[in-house]
mmCIF file of the N, C-alpha and C atoms, coordinates in Angstrom:
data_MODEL
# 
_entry.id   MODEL 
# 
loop_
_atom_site.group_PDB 
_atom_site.id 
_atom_site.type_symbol 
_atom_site.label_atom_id 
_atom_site.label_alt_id 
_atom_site.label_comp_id 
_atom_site.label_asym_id 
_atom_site.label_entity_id 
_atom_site.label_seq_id 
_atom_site.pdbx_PDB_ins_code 
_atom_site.Cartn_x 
_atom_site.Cartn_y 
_atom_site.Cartn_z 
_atom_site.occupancy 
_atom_site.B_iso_or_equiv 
_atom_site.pdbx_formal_charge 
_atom_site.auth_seq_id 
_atom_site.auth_comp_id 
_atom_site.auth_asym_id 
_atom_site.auth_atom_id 
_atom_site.pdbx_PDB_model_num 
ATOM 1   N N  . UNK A 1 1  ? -110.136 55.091 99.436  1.00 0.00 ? 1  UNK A N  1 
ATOM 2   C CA . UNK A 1 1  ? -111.472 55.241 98.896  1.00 0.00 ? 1  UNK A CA 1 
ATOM 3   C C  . UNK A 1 1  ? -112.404 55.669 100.034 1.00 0.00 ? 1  UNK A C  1 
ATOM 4   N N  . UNK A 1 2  ? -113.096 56.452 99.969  1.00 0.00 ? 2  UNK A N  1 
ATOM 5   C CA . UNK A 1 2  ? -113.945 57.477 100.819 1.00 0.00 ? 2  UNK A CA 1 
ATOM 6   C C  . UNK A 1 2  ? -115.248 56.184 101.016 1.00 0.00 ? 2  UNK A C  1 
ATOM 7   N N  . UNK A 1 3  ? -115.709 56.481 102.285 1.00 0.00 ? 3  UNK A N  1 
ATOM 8   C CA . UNK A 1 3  ? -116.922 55.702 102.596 1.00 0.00 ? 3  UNK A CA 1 
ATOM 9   C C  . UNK A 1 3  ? -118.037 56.197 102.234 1.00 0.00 ? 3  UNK A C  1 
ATOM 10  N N  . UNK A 1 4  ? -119.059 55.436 101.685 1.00 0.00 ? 4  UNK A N  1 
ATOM 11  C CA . UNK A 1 4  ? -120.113 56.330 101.107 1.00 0.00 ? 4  UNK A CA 1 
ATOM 12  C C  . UNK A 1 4  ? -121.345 56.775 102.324 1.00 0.00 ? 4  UNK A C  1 
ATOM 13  N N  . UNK A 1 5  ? -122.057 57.574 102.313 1.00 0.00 ? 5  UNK A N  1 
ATOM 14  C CA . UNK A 1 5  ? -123.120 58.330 102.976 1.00 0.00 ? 5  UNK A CA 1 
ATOM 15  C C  . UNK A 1 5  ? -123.325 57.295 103.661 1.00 0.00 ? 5  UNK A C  1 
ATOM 16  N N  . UNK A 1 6  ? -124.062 55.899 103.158 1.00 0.00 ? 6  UNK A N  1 
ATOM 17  C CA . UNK A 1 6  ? -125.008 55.091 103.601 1.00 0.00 ? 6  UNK A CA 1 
ATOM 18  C C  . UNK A 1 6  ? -123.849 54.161 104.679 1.00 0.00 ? 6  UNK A C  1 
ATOM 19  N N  . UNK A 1 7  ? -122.977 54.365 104.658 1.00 0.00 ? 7  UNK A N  1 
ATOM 20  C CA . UNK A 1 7  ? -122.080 53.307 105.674 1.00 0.00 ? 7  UNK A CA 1 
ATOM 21  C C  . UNK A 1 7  ? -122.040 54.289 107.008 1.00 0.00 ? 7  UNK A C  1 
ATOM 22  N N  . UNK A 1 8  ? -122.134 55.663 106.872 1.00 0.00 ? 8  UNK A N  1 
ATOM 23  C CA . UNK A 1 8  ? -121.980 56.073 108.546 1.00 0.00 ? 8  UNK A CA 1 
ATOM 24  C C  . UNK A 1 8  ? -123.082 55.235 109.847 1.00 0.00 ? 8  UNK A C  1 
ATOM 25  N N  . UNK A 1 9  ? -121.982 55.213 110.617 1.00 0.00 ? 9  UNK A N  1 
ATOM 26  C CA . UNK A 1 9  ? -123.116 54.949 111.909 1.00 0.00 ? 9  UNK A CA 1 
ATOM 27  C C  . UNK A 1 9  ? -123.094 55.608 112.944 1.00 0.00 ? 9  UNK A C  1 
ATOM 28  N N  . UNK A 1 10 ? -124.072 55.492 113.574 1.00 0.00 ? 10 UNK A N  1 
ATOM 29  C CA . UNK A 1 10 ? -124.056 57.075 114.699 1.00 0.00 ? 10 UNK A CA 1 
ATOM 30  C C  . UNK A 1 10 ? -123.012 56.124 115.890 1.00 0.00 ? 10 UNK A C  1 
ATOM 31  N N  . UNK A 1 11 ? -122.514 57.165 116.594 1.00 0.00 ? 11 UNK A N  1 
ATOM 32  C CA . UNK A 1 11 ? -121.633 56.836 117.818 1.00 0.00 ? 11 UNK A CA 1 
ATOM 33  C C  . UNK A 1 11 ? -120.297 56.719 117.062 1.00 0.00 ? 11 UNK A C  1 
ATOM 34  N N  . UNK A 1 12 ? -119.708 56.539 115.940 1.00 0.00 ? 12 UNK A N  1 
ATOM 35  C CA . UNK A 1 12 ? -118.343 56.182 115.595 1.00 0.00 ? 12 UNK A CA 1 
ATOM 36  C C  . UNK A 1 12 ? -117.614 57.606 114.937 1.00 0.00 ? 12 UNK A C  1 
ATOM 37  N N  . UNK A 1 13 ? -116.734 57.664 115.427 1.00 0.00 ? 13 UNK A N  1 
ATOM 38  C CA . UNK A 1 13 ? -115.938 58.860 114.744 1.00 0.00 ? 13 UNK A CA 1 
ATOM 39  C C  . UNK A 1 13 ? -115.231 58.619 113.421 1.00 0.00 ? 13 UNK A C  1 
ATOM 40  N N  . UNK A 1 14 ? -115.197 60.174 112.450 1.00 0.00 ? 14 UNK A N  1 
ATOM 41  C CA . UNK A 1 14 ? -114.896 59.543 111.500 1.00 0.00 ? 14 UNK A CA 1 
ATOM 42  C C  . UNK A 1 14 ? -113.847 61.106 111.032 1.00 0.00 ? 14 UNK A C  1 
ATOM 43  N N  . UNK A 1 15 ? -112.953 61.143 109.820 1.00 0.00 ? 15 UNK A N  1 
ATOM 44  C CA . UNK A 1 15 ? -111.710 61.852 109.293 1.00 0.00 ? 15 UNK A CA 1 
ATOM 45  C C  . UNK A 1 15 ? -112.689 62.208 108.233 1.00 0.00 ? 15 UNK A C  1 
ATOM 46  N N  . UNK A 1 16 ? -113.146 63.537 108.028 1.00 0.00 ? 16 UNK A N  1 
ATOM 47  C CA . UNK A 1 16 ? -113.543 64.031 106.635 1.00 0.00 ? 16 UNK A CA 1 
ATOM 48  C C  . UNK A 1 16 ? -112.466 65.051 106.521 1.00 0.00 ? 16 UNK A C  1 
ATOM 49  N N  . UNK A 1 17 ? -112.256 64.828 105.010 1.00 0.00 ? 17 UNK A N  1 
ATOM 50  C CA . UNK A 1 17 ? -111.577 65.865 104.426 1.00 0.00 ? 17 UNK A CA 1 
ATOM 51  C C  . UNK A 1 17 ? -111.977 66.358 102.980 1.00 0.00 ? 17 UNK A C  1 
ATOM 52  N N  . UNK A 1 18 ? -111.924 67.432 102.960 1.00 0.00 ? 18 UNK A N  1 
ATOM 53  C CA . UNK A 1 18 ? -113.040 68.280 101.589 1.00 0.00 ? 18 UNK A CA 1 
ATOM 54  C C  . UNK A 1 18 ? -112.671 69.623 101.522 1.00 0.00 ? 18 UNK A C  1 
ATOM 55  N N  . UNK A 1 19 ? -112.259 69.812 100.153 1.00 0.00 ? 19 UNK A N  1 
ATOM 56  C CA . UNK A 1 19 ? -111.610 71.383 99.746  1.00 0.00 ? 19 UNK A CA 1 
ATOM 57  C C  . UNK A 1 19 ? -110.495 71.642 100.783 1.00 0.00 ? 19 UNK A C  1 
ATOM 58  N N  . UNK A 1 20 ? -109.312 70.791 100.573 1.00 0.00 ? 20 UNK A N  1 
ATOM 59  C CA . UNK A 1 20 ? -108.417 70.974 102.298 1.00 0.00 ? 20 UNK A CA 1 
ATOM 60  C C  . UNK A 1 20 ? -108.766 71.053 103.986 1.00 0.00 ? 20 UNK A C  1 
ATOM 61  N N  . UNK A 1 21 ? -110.149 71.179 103.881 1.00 0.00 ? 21 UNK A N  1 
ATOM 62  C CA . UNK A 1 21 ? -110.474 71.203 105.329 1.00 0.00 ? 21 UNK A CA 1 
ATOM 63  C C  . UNK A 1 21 ? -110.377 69.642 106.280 1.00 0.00 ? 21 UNK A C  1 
ATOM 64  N N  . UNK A 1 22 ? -110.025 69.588 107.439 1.00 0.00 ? 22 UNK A N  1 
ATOM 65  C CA . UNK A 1 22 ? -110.052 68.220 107.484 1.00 0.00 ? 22 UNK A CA 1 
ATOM 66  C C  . UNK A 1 22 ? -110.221 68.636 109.123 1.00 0.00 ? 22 UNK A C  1 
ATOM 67  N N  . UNK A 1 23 ? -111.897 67.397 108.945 1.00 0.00 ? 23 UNK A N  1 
ATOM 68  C CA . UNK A 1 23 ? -112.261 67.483 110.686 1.00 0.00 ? 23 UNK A CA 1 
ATOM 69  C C  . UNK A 1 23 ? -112.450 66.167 110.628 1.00 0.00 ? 23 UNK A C  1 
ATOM 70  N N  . UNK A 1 24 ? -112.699 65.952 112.062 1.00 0.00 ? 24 UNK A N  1 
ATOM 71  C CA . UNK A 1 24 ? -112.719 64.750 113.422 1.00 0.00 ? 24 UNK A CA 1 
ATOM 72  C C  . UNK A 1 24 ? -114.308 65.128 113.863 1.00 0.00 ? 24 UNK A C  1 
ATOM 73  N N  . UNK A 1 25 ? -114.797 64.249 113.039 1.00 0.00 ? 25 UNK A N  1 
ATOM 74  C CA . UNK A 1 25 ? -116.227 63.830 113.542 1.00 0.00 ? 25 UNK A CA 1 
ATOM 75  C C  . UNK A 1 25 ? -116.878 62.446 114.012 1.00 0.00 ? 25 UNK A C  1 
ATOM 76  N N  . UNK A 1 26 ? -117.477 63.565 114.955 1.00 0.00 ? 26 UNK A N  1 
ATOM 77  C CA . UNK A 1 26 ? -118.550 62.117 115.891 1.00 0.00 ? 26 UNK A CA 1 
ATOM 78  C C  . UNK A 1 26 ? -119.839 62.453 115.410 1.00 0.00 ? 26 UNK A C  1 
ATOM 79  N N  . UNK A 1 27 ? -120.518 61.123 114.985 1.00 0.00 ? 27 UNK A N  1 
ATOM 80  C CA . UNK A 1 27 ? -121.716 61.206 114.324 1.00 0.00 ? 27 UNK A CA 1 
ATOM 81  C C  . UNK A 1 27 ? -122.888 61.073 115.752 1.00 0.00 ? 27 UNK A C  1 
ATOM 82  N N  . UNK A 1 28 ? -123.613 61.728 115.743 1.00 0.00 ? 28 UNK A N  1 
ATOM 83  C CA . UNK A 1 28 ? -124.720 62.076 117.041 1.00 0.00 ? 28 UNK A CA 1 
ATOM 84  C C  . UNK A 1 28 ? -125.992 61.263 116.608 1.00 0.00 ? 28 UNK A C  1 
ATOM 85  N N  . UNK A 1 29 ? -126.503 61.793 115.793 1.00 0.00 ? 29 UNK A N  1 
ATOM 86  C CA . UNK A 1 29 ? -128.165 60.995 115.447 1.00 0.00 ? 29 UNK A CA 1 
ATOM 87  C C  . UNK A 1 29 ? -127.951 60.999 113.805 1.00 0.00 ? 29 UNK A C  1 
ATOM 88  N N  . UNK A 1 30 ? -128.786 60.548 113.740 1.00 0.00 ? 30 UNK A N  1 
ATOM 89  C CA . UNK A 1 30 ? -129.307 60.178 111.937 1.00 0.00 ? 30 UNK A CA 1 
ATOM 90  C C  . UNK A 1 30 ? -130.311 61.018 112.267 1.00 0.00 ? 30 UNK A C  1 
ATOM 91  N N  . UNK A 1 31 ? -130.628 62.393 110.914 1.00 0.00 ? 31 UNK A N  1 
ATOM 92  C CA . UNK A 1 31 ? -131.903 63.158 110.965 1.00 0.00 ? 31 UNK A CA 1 
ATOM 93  C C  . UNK A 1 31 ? -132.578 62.938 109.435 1.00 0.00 ? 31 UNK A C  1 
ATOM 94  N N  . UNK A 1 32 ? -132.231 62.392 108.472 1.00 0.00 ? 32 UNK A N  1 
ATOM 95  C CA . UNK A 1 32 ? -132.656 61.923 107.643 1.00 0.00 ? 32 UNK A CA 1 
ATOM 96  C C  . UNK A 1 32 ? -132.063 60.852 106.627 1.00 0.00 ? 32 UNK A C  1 
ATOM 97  N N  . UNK A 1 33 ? -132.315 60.551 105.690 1.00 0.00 ? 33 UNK A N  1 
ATOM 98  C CA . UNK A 1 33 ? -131.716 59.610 105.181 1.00 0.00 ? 33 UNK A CA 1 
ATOM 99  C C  . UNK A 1 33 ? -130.453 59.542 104.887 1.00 0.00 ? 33 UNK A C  1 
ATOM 100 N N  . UNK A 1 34 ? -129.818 60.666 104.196 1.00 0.00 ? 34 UNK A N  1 
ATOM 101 C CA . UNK A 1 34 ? -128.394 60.966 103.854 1.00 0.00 ? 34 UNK A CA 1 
ATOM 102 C C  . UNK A 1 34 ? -128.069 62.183 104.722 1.00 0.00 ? 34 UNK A C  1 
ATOM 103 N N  . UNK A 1 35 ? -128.866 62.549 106.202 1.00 0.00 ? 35 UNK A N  1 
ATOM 104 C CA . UNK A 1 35 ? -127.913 63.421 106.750 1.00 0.00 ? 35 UNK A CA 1 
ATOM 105 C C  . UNK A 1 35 ? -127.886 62.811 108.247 1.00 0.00 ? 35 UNK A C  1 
ATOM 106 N N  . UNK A 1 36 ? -127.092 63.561 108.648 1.00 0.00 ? 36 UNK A N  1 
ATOM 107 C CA . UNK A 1 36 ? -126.383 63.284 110.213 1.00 0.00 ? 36 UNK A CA 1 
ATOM 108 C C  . UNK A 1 36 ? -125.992 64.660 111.376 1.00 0.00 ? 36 UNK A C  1 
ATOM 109 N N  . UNK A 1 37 ? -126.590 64.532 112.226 1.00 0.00 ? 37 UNK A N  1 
ATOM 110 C CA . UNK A 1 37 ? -125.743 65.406 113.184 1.00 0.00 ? 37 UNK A CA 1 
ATOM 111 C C  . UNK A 1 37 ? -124.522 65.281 113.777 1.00 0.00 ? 37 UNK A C  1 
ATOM 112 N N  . UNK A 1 38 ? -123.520 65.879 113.818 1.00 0.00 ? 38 UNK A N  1 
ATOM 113 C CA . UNK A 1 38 ? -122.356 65.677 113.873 1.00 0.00 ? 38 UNK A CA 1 
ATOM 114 C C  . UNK A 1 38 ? -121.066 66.235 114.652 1.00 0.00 ? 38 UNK A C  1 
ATOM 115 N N  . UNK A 1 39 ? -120.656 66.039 115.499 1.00 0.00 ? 39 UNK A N  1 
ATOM 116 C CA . UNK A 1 39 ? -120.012 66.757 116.345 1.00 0.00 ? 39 UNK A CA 1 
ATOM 117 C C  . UNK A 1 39 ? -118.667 67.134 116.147 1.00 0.00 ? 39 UNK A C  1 
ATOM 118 N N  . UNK A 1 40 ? -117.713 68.070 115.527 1.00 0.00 ? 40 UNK A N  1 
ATOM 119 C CA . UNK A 1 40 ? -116.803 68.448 115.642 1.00 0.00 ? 40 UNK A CA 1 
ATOM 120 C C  . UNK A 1 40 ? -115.887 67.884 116.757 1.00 0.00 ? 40 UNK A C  1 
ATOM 121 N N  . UNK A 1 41 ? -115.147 67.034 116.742 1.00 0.00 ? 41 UNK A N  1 
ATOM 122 C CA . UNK A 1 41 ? -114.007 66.873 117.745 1.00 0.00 ? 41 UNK A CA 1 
ATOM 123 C C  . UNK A 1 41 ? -112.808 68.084 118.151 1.00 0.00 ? 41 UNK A C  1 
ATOM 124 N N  . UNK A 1 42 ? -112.614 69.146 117.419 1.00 0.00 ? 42 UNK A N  1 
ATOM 125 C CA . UNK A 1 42 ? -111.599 69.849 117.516 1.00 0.00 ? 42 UNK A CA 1 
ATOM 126 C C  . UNK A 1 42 ? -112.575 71.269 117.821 1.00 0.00 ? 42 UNK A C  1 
ATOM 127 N N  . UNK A 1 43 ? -113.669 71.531 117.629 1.00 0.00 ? 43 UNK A N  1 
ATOM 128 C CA . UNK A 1 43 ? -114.394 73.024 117.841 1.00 0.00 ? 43 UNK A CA 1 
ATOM 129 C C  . UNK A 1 43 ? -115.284 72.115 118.763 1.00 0.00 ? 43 UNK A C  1 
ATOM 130 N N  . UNK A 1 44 ? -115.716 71.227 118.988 1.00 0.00 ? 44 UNK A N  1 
ATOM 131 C CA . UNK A 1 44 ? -116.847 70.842 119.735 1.00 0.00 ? 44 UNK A CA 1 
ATOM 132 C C  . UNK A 1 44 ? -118.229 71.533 118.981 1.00 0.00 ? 44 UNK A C  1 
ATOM 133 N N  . UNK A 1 45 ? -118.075 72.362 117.809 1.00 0.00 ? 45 UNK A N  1 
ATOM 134 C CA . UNK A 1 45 ? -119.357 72.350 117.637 1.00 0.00 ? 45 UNK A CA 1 
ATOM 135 C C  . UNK A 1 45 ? -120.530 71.365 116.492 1.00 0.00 ? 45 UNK A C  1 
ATOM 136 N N  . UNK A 1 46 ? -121.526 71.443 116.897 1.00 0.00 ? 46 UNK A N  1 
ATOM 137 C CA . UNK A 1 46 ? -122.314 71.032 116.165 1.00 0.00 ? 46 UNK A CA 1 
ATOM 138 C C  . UNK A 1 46 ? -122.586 71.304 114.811 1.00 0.00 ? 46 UNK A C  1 
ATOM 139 N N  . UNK A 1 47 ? -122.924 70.372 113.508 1.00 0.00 ? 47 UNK A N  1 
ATOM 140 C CA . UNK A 1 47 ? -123.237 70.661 112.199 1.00 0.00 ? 47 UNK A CA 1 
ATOM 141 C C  . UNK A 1 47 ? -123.846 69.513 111.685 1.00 0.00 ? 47 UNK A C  1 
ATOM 142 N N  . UNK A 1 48 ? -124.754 69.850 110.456 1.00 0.00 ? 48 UNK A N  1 
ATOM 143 C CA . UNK A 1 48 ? -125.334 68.968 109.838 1.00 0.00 ? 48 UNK A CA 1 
ATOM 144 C C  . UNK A 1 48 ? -124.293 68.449 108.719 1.00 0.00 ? 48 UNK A C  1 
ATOM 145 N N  . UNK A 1 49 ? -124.320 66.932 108.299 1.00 0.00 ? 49 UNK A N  1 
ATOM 146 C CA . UNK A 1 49 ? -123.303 66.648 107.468 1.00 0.00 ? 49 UNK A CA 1 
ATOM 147 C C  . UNK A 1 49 ? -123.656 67.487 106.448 1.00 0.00 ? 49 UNK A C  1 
ATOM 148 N N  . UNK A 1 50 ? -124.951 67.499 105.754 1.00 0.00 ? 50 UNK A N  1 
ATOM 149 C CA . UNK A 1 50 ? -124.832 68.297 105.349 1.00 0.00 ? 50 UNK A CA 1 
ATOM 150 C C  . UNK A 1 50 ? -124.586 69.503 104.430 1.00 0.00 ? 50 UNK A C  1 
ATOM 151 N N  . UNK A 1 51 ? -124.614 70.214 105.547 1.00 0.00 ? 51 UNK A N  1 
ATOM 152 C CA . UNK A 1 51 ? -123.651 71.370 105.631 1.00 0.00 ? 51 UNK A CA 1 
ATOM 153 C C  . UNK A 1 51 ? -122.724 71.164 105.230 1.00 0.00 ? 51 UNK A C  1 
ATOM 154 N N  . UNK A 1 52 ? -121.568 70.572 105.840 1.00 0.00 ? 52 UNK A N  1 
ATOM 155 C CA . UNK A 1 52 ? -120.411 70.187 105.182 1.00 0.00 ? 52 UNK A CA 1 
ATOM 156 C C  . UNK A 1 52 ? -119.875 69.993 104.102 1.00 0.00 ? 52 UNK A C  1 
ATOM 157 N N  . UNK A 1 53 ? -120.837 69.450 103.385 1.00 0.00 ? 53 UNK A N  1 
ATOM 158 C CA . UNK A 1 53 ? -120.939 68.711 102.081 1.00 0.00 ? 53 UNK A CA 1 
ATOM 159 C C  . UNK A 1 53 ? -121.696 69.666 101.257 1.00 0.00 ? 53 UNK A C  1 
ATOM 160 N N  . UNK A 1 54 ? -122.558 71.031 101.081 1.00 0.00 ? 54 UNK A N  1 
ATOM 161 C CA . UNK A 1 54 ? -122.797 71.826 100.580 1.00 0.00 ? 54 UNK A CA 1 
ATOM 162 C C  . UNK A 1 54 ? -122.946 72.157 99.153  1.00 0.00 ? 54 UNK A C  1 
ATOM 163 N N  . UNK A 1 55 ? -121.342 72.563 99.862  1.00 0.00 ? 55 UNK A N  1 
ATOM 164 C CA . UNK A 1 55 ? -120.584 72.831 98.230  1.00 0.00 ? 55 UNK A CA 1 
ATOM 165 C C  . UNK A 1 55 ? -119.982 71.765 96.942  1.00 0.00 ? 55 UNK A C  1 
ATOM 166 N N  . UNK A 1 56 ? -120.452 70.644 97.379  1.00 0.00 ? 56 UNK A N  1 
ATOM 167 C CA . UNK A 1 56 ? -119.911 69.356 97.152  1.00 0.00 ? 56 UNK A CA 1 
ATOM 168 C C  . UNK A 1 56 ? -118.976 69.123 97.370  1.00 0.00 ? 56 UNK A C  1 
ATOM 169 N N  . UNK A 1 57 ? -118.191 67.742 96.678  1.00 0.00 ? 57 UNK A N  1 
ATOM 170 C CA . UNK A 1 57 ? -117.166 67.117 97.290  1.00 0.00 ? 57 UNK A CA 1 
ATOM 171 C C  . UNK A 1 57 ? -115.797 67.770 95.941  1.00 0.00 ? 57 UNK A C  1 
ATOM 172 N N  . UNK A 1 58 ? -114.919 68.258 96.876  1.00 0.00 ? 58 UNK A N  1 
ATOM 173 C CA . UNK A 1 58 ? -113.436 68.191 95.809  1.00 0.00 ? 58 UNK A CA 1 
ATOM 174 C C  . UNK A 1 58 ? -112.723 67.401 96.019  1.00 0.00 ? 58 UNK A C  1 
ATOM 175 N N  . UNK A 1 59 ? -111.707 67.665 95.197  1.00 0.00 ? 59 UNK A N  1 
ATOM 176 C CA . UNK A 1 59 ? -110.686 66.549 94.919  1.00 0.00 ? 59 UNK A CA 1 
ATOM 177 C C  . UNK A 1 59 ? -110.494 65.556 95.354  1.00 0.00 ? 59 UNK A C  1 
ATOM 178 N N  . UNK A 1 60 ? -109.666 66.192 96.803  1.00 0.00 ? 60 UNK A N  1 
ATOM 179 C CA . UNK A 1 60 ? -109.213 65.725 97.903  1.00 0.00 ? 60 UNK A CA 1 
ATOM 180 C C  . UNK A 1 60 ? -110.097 65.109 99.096  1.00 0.00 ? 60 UNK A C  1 
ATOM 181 N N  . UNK A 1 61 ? -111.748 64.950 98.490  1.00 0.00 ? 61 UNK A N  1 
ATOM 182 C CA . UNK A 1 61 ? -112.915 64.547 99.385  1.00 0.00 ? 61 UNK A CA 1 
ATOM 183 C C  . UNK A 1 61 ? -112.274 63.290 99.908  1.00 0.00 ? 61 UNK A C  1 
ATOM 184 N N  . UNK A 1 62 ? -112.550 62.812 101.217 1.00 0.00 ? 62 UNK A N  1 
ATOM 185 C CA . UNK A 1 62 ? -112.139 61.404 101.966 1.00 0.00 ? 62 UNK A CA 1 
ATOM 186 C C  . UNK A 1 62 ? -112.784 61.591 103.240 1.00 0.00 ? 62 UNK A C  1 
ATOM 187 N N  . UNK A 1 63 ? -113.299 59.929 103.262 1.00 0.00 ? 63 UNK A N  1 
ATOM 188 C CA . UNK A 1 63 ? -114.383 60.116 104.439 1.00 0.00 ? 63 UNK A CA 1 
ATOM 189 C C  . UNK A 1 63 ? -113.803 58.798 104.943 1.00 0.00 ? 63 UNK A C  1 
ATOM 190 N N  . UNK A 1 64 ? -113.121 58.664 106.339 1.00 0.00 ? 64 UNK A N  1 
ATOM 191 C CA . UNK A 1 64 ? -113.062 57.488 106.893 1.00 0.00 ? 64 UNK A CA 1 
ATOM 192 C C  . UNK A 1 64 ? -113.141 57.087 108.459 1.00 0.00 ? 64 UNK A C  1 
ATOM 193 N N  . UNK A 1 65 ? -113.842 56.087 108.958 1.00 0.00 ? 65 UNK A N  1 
ATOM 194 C CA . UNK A 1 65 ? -113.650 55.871 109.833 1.00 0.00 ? 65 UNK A CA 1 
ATOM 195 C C  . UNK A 1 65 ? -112.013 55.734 110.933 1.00 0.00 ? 65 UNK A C  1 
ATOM 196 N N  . UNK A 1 66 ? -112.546 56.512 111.850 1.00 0.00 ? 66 UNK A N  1 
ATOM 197 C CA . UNK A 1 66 ? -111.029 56.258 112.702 1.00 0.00 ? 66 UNK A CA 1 
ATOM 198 C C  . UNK A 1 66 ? -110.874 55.522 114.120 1.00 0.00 ? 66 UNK A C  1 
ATOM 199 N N  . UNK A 1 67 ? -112.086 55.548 114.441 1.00 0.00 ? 67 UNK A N  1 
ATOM 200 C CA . UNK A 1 67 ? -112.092 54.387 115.817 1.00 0.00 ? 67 UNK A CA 1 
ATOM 201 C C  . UNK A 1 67 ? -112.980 53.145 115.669 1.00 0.00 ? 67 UNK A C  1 
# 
């Protein structure tokens, strides 16, 4: 079961996976209520959650903490 929006905390890395894509994120700051800046572990780059989340969530959506 996927963690909801309101449980991220900044500094902890977390496993999203959505429409088959699946990244290694470190959460940076809180910029509003349901979004986050977020650091790519595998590109190092930066994104708003978001972004990510856009297109909404499919099937296979899963959000979990990993450290």
């Amino acid at each position: 079961m996927p963690l909801a929006i309101d449980n991220i905390r900044v500094g902890r890395v977390y496993r999203l996976v959505n429409f088959g894509e699946i990244r290694m994120l470190q959460v940076m700051e809180r910029t509003g209520r349901e979004n986050f800046r977020v650091k790519d572990l595998d590109t190092l780059e930066y994104y708003e959650l978001e972004e990510l989340l856009r297109w909404g969530k499919g099937k296979d959506y899963d959000l979990d903490e990993i450290r």
